[in-house]
C-alpha positions in Angstrom: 87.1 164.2 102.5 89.3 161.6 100.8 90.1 164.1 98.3 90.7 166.7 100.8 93.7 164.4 102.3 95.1 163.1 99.4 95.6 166.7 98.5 97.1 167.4 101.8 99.5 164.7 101.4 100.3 165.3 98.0 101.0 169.3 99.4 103.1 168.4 102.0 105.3 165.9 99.5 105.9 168.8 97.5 106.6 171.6 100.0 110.3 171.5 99.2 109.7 173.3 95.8 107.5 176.1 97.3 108.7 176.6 100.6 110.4 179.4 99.8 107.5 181.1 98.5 103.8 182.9 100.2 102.3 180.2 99.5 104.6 177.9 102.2 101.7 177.5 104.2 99.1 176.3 102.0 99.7 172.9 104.1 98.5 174.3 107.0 95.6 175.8 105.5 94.7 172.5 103.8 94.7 170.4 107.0 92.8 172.9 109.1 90.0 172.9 106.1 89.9 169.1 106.8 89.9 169.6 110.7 87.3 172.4 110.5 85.1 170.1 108.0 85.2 167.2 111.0 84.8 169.5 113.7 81.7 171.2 112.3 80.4 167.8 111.4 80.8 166.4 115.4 79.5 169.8 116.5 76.4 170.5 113.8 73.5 169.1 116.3 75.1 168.2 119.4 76.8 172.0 120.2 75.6 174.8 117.5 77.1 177.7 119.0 80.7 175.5 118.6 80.1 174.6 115.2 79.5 178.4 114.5 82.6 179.4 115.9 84.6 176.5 114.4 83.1 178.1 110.7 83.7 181.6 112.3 87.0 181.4 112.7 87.7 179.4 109.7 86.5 182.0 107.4 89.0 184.9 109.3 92.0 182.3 108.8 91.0 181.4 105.3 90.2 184.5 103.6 93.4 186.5 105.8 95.3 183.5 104.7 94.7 184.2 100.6 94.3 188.1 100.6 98.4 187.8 101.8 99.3 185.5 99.2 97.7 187.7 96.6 99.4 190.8 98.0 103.4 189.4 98.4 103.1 187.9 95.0 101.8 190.8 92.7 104.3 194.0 92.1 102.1 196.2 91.3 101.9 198.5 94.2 98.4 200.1 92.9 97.4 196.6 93.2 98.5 195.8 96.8 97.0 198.6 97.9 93.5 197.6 96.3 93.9 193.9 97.7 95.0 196.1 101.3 91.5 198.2 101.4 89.7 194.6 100.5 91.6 193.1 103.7 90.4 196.0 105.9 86.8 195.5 104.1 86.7 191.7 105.4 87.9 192.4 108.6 85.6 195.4 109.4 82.8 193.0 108.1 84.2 190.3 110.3 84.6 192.7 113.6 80.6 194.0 112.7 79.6 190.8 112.6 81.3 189.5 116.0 79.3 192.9 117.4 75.8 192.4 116.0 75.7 188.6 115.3 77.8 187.1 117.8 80.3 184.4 116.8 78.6 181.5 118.5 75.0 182.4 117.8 74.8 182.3 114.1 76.7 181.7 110.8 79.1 184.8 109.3 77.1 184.4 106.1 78.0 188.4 105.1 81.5 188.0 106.3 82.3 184.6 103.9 80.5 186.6 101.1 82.0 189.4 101.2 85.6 187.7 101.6 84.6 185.2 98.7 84.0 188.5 96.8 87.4 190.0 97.4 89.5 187.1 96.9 87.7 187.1 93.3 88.8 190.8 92.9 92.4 189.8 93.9 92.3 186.6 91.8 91.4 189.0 88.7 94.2 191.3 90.2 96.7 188.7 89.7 95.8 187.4 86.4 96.3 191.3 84.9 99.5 190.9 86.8 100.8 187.8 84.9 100.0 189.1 81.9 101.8 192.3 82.6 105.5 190.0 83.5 107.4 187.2 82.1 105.6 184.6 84.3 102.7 184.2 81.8 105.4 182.1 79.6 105.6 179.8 82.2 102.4 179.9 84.1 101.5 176.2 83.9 104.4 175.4 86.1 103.1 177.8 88.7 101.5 176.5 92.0 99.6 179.7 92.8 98.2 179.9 89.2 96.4 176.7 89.8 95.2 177.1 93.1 94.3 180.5 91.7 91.8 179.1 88.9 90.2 176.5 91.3 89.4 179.1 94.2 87.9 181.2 90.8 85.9 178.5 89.4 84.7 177.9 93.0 83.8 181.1 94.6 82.6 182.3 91.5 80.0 179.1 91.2 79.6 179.0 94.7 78.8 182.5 96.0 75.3 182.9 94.4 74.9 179.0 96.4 75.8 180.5 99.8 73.3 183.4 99.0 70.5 181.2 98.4 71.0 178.6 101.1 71.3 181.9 103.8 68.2 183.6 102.9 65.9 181.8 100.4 66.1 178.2 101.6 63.5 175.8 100.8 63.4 171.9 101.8 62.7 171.1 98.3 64.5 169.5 95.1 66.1 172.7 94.1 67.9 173.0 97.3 69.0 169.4 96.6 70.6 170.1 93.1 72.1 173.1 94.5 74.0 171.1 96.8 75.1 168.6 94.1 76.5 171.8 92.2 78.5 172.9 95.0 80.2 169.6 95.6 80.8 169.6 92.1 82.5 172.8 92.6 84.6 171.7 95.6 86.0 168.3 94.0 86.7 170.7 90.6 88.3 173.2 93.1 90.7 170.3 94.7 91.4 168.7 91.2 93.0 171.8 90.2 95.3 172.1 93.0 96.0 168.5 92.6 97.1 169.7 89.4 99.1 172.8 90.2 101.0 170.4 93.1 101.8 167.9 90.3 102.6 170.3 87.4 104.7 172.6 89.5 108.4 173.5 89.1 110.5 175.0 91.6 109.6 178.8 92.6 110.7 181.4 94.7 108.9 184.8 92.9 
């Protein structure tokens, strides 16, 4: 969590050099990650169905949140429309599970899978893209491109995680490890947007 705000604050020092860009509202994003994390924790044993919802909803703001960043910074029009179909995907998967699950009666394991797995496809979209334009000479200075490469390294450790914690869990020291992997994960995710907040330049795509 201190990592979390030290990030935030660090984000919000440095908004004046990407607030002209999709990516204006990663503050936002940041601080409701850190209210979502301290609501679920209040909410985990003393009201369930509210920390569901709290996750819930986190997910639909999260994922929505990235899939547009992906889809105003690429050019490629074949592209947006691939990162549109994976927007409709999620959000069909979201409404299904609303239907069939019920938002306050259990976790949108599917929902954050299946939105961790597009935002990998539109991750990988982006990275053809830079190669494919001038930005690739100057890529370390991008924002985005960090925050790009620690969702990757995240989702990409963390998604066969979330599988295995939803439907094979087991109370044992396997499960334990696990867990030390995906903090791992999250503090390498949050060092490399540390980075891309330091390291930036001025942007407007």
């Amino acid at each position: 969590m201190a990592l979390y705000v030290i990030v935030f604050a660090i984000a919000l020092i440095r908004l004046p050099l990407y607030k002209h860009t999709p990516v204006k509202y990663l503050p936002v994003i940041l601080f409701f990650t850190i209210a979502t994390e301290y609501a679920g924790y209040f909410t985990k044993y003393n009201f369930t169905g509210v920390n569901y919802l709290v996750f819930n909803v986190y997910y639909l703001i999260h994922f929505s949140f990235f899939f547009y960043v992906f889809m105003a910074v690429i050019d490629n029009n074949t592209f947006k429309n691939f990162i549109k179909i994976g927007m409709w995907i999620f959000l069909v998967c979201f409404a299904t599970e609303i239907i069939f699950t019920g938002i306050f009666l259990d976790s949108f394991a599917r929902t954050y899978i299946m939105g961790a797995l597009i935002l990998v496809f539109c991750i990988i979209l982006y990275y053809i893209s830079i190669l494919q334009s001038s930005l690739v000479l100057v890529i370390k200075d991008d924002l985005l491109f960090w925050v790009s490469v620690g969702l990757f390294l995240f989702y990409i450790g963390y998604i066969p995680i979330k599988i295995i914690k939803t439907w094979f869990y087991k109370p044992d020291s396997f499960f334990e490890f696990l867990l030390v992997i995906q903090f791992s994960l999250i503090i390498i995710m949050y060092l490399f947007f540390l980075m891309g907040f330091l390291w930036m330049k001025k942007r407007s795509y």
